[in-house]
C-alpha positions as a Markdown table, in Angstrom:
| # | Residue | x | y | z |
|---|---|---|---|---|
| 1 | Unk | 44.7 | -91.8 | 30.8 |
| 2 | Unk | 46.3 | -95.5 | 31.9 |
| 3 | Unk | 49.0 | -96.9 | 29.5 |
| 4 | Unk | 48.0 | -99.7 | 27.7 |
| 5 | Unk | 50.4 | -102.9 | 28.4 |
| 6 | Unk | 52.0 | -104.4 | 24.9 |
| 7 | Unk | 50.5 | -107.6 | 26.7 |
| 8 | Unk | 47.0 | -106.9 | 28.1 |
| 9 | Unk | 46.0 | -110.5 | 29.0 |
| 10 | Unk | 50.1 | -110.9 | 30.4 |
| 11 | Unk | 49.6 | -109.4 | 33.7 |
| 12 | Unk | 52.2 | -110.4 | 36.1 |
| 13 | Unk | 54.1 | -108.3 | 38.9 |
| 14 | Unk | 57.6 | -106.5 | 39.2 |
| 15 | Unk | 58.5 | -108.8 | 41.8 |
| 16 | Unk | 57.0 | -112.2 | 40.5 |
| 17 | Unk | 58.8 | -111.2 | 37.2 |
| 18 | Unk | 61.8 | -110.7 | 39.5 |
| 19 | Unk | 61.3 | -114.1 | 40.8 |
| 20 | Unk | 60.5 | -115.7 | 37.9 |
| 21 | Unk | 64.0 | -115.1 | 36.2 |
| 22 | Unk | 66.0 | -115.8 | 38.8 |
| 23 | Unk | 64.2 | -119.1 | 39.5 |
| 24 | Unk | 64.2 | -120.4 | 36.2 |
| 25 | Unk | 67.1 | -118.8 | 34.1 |
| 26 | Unk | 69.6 | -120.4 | 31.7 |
| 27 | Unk | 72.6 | -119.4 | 30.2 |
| 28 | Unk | 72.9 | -120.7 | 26.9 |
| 29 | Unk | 76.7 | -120.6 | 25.8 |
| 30 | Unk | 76.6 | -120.3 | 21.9 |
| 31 | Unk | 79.8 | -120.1 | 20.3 |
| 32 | Unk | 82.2 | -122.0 | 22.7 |
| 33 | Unk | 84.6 | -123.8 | 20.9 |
| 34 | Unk | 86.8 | -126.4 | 23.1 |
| 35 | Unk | 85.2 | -125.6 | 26.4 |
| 36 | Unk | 84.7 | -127.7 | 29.2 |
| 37 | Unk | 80.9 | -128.9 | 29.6 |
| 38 | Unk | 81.1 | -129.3 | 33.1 |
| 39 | Unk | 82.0 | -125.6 | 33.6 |
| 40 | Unk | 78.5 | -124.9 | 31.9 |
| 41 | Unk | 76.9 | -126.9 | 34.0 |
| 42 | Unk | 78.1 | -125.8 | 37.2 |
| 43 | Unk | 77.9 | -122.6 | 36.1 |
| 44 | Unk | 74.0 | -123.1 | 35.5 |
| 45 | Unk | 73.5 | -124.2 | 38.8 |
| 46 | Unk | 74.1 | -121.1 | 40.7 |
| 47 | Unk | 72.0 | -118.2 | 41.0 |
| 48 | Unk | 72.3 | -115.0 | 39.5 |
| 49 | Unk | 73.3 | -111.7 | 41.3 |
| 50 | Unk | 70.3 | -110.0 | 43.1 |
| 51 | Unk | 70.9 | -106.6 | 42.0 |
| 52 | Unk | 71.5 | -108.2 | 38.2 |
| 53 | Unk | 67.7 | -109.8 | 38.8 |
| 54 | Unk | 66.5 | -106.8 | 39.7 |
| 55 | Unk | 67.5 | -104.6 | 36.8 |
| 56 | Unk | 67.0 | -106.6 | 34.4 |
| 57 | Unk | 62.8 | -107.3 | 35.6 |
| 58 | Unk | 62.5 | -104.1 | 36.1 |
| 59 | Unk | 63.5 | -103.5 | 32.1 |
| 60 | Unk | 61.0 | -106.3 | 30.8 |
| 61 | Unk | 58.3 | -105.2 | 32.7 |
| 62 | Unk | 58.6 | -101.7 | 31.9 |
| 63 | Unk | 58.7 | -102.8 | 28.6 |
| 64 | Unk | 55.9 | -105.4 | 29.0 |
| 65 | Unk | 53.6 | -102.9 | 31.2 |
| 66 | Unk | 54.5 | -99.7 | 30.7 |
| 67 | Unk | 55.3 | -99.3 | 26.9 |
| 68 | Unk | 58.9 | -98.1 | 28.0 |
| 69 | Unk | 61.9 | -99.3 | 25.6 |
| 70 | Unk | 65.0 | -100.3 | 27.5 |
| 71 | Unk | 68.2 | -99.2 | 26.9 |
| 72 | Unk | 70.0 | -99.8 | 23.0 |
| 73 | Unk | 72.5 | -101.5 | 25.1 |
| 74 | Unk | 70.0 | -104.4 | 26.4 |
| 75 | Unk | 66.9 | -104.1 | 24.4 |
| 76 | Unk | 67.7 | -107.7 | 22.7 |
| 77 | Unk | 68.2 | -109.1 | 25.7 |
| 78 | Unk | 64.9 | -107.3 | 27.2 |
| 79 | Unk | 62.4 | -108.5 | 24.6 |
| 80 | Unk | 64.2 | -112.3 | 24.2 |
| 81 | Unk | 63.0 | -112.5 | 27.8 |
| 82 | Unk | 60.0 | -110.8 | 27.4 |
| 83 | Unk | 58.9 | -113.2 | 24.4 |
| 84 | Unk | 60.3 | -116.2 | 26.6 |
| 85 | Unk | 57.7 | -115.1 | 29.4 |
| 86 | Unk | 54.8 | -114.6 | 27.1 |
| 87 | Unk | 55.8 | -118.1 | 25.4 |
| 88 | Unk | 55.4 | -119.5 | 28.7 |
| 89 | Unk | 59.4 | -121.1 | 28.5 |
| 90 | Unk | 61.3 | -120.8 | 31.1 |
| 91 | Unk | 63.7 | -117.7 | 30.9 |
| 92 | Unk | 67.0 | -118.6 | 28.8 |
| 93 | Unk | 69.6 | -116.1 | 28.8 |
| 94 | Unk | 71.5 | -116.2 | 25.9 |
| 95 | Unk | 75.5 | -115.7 | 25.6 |
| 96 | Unk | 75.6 | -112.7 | 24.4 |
| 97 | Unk | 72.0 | -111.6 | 25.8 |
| 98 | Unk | 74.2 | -112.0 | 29.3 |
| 99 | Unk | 77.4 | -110.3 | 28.1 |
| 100 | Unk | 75.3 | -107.0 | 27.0 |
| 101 | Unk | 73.5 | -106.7 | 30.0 |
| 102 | Unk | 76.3 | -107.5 | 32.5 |
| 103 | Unk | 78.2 | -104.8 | 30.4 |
| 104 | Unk | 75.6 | -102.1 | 30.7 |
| 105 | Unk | 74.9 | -102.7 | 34.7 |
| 106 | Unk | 78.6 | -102.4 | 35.4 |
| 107 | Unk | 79.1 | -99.5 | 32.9 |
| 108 | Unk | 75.9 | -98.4 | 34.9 |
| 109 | Unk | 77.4 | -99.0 | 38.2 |
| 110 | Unk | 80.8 | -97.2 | 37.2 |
| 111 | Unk | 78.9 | -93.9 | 36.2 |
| 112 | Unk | 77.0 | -93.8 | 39.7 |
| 113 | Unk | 80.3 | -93.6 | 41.0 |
């Protein structure tokens, strides 16, 4: 029997998803006291690591397709991009939504080897 999506009328591939956060993301630095705007910006302007793109799409659309929980470690930073997908914003990356999951895919790297 097929797995029902949490989104039925969402339907949207592994790779456009992939595509999708890549092309539109946004870190939004909360909690930076003293800091240098122009770093932001700059920062905002380049793209985010391939393999970082990829794991993290491949999370929200198991979670959005396949009824699979991510990892404790990123599963606020799963479903904030989940629900900015199904709002139809463009993905936003939170602080701390960035720190956890660049944490877990470098914890995740380090175990592989």
């Amino acid at each position: 029997m097929p797995v029902e999506p949490k989104i039925p009328h969402f339907r949207m591939t592994l790779r456009g998803l992939q595509q999708l956060i890549d092309k539109h993301w946004c870190l939004a630095s909360y909690l930076i006291i003293n800091f240098d705007i122009s770093e932001i910006v700059q920062l905002a302007e380049k793209e985010l690591p391939a393999a970082f793109t990829k794991e993290l799409a491949k999370h929200v659309y198991g979670y959005m397709y396949e009824n699979k929980m991510p990892p404790a470690e990123i599963a606020t930073t799963v479903l904030n991009v989940a629900e900015d997908l199904i709002a139809g914003n463009e993905v936003q990356l939170r602080a701390g939504d960035y720190i956890a999951a660049q944490k877990y895919m470098m914890g995740k790297s380090r175990r592989k080897a």
